[in-house]
C-alpha positions as CSV (number, residue, x, y, z in Angstrom):
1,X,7.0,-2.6,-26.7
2,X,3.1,-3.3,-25.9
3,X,2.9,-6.8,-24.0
4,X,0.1,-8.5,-25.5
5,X,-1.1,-11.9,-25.5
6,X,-0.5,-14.1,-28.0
7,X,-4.1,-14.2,-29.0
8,X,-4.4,-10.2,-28.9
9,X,-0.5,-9.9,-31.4
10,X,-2.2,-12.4,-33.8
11,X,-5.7,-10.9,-34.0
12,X,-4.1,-7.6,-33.8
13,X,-1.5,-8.8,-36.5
14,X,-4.8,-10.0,-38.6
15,X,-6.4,-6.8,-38.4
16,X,-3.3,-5.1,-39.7
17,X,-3.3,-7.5,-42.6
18,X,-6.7,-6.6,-43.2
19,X,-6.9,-2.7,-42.5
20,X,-3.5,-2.3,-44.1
21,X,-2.6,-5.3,-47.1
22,X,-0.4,-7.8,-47.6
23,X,2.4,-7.4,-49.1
24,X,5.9,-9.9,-49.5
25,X,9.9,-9.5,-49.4
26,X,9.6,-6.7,-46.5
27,X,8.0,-6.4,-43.3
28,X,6.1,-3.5,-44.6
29,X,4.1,-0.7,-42.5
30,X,0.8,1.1,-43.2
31,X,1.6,2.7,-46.7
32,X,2.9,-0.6,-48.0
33,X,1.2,-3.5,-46.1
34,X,2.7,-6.4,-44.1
35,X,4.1,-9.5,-44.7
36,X,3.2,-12.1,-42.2
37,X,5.9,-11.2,-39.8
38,X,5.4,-7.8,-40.2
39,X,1.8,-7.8,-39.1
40,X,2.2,-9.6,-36.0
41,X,5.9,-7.1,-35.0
42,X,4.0,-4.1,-35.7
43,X,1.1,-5.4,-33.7
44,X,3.5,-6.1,-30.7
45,X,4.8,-2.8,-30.9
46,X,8.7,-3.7,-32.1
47,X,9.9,-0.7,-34.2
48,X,10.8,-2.7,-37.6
49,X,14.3,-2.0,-38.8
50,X,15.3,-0.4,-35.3
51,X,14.8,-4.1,-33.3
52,X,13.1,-6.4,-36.0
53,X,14.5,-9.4,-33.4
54,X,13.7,-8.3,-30.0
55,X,10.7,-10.2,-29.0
56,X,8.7,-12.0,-26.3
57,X,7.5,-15.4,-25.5
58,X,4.0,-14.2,-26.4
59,X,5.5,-13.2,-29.7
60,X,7.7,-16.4,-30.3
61,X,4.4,-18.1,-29.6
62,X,2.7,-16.2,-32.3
63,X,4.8,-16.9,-34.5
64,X,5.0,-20.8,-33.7
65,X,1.7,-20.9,-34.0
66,X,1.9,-19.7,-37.5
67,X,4.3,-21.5,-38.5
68,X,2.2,-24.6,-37.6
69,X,-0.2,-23.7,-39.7
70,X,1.9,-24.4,-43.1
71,X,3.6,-27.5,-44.3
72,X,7.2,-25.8,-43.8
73,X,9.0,-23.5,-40.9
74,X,10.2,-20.9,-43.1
75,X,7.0,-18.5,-42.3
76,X,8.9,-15.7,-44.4
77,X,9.6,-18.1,-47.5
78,X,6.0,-19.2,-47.6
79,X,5.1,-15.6,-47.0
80,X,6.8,-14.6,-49.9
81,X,6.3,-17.5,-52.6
82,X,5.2,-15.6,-55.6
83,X,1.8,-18.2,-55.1
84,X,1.0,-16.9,-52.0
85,X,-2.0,-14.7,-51.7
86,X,-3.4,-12.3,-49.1
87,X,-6.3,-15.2,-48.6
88,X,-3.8,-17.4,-47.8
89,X,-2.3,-15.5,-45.1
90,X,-5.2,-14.4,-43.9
91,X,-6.5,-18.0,-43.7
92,X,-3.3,-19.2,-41.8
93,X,-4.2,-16.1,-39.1
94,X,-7.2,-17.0,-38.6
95,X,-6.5,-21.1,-37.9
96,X,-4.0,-19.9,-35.7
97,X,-6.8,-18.0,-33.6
98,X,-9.2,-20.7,-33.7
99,X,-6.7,-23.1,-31.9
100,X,-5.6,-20.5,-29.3
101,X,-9.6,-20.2,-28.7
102,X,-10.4,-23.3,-28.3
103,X,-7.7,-24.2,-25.8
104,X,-9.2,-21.8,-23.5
């Protein structure tokens, strides 16, 4: 596993978003897209479906961060809400950013 930052796994997991899609109800990969967990697993380097759950504290902070960044803690269920868009998720990527920036 890659041992990013916090601030390089969510730009990295934004990019991927971006490059790749968005997609919901699966992690997802470069064929499919990724779901907001997905993005920012891949972008750590964690081999999806091998060890989805290993992580980091730079990657529990990413996705703390996110989770911040919506009115519940269920990342995945807001991820997946048949409402959601790829702006939204996009949008909640980028806040996320912004308030690791300006802490700096």
């Amino acid at each position: 596993m890659k041992q990013l930052t916090t601030l390089e796994i969510l730009k990295q997991g934004l990019d991927n978003i971006e490059t790749y899609g968005w997609r919901r109800d699966e992690y997802g990969d470069v064929d499919t897209g990724y779901c907001a967990y997905g993005a920012c697993y891949a972008a750590a380097g964690v081999n999806i479906g091998l060890d989805e759950f290993v992580t980091t504290p730079d990657l529990h902070a990413a996705f703390t961060l996110l989770r911040k960044q919506i009115s519940t803690p269920m990342l995945a269920t807001w991820n997946d809400d048949p409402l959601r868009t790829k702006a939204d998720v996009v949008a909640i990527y980028k806040r996320a950013i912004a308030q690791l920036e300006q802490a700096k």
